[in-house]
NUZA-247777 format. One line per 2 residues: their letters; for each residue z, x negated, y negated of C-alpha. Coordinates in pm, 1 decimal. Layout:
% NUZA-247777
A) Z,X,Y ~ ...
This chain:
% NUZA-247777
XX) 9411.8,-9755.5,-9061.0 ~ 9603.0,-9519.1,-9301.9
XX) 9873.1,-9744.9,-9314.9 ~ 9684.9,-9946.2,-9603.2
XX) 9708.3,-9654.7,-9765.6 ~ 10052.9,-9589.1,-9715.9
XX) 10143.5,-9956.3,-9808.9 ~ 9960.9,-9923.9,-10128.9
XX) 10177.1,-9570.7,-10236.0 ~ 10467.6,-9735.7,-10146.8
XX) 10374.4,-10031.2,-10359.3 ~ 10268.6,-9805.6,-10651.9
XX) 10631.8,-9621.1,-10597.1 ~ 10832.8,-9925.2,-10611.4
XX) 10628.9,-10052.1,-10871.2 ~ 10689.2,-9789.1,-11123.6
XX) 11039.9,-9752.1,-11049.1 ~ 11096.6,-10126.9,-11097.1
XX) 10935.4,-10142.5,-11428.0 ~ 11157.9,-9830.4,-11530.5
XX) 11457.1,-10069.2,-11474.8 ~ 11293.5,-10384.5,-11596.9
XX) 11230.3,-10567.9,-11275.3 ~ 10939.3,-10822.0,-11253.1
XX) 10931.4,-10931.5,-10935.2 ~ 11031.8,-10744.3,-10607.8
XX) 11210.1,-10963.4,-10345.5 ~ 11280.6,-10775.4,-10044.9
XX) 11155.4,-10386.7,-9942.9 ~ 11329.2,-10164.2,-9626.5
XX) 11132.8,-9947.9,-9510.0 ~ 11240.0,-9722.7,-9265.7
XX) 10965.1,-9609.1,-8975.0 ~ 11042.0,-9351.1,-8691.9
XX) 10935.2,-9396.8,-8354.3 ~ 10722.4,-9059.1,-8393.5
XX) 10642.3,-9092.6,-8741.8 ~ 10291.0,-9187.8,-8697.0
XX) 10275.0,-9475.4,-8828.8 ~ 10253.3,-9787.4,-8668.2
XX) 10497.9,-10095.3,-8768.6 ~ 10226.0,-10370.9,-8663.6
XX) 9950.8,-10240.9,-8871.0 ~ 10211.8,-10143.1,-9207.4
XX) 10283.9,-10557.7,-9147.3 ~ 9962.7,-10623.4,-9204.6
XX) 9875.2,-10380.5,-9477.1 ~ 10201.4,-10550.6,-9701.6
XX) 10028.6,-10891.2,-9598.8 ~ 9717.6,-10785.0,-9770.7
XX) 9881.2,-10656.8,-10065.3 ~ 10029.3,-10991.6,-10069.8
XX) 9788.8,-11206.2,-10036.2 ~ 9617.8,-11013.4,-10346.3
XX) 9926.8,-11062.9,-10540.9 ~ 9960.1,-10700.6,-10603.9
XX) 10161.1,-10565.9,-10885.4 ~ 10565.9,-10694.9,-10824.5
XX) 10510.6,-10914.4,-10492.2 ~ 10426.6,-11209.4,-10374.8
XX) 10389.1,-11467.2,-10075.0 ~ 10761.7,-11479.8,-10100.3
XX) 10825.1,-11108.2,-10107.7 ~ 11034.0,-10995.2,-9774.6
XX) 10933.7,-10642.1,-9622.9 ~ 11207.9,-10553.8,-9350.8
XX) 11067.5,-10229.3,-9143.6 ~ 11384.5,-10069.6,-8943.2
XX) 11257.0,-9867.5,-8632.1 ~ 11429.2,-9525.5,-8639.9
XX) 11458.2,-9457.6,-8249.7 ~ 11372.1,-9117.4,-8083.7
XX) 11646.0,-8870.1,-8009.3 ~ 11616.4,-8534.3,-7909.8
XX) 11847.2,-8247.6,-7813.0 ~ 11794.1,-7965.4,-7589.2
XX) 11923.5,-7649.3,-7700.9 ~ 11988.6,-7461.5,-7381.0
XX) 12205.4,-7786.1,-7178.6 ~ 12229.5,-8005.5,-7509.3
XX) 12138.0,-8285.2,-7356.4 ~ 12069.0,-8563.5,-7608.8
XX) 11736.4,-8793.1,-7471.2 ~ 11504.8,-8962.6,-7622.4
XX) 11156.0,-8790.6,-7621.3 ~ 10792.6,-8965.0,-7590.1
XX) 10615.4,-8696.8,-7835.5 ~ 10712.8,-8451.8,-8069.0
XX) 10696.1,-8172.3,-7834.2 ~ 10915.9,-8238.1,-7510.8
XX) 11056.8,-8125.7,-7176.4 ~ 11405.5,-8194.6,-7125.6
XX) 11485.9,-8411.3,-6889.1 ~ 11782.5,-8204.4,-6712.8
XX) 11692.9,-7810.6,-6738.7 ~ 11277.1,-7880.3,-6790.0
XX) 11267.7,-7628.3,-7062.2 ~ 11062.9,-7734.3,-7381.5
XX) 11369.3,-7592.4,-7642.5 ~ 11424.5,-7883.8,-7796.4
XX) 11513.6,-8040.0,-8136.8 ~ 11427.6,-8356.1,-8253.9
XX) 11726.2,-8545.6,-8437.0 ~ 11601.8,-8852.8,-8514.6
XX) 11242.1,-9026.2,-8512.5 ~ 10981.8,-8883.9,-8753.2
XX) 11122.4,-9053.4,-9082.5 ~ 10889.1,-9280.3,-9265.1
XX) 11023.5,-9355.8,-9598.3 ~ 11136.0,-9633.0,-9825.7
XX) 11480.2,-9718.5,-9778.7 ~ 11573.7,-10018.9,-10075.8
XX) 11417.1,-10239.4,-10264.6 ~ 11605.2,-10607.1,-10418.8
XX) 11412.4,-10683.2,-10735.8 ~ 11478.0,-10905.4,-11023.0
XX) 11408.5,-10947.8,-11390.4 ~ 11317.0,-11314.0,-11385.3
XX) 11028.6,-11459.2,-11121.3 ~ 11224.5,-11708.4,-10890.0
X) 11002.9,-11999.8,-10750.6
């Protein structure tokens, strides 16, 4: 399950960037994740539970993580059809030829953060 290790860079990220700033406690974290990033939503859910759980770094029990699905599009560049593809590599639906370019769906990346300089009970 890489996305324990993901969860912990992203932690380690935030983390530095909220000390920079002079937060102590993170409240909330987006998290953007594409349908074809690779990574899977469920399991990143449970890696942030683990992390806190453990009280890691900036968050705990009360820490929010919000992960916003970035759907699929792709567009074929001989009918420019806009669909939204299963894999990375994809037929279009209208001519059949596999000339297409993904728009949208292979982000995975940390979108905000709310922190706060104080620990709120």
């Amino acid at each position: 399950m890489h996305e324990m290790s993901l969860m912990a860079e992203i932690l380690q990220l935030i983390g530095e960037d909220a000390k920079s700033k002079g937060i102590i406690y993170v409240k909330k974290i987006e998290v953007i994740v594409g349908d074809l990033s690779n990574v899977l939503p469920d399991a990143l859910e449970l890696a942030f539970t683990y992390f806190k759980i453990k009280k890691q770094d900036l968050i705990d029990q009360n820490t929010e993580l919000q992960i916003i699905r970035e759907v699929s599009k792709a567009k074929c560049t001989n009918c420019h059809l806009v669909f939204t593809p299963d894999y990375r590599i994809a037929l279009c639906p209208k001519c059949g030829l596999p000339i297409c370019e993904l728009i949208s769906g292979e982000n995975f990346r940390v979108e905000s953060y709310e922190g706060s300089d104080v620990i709120e009970s």
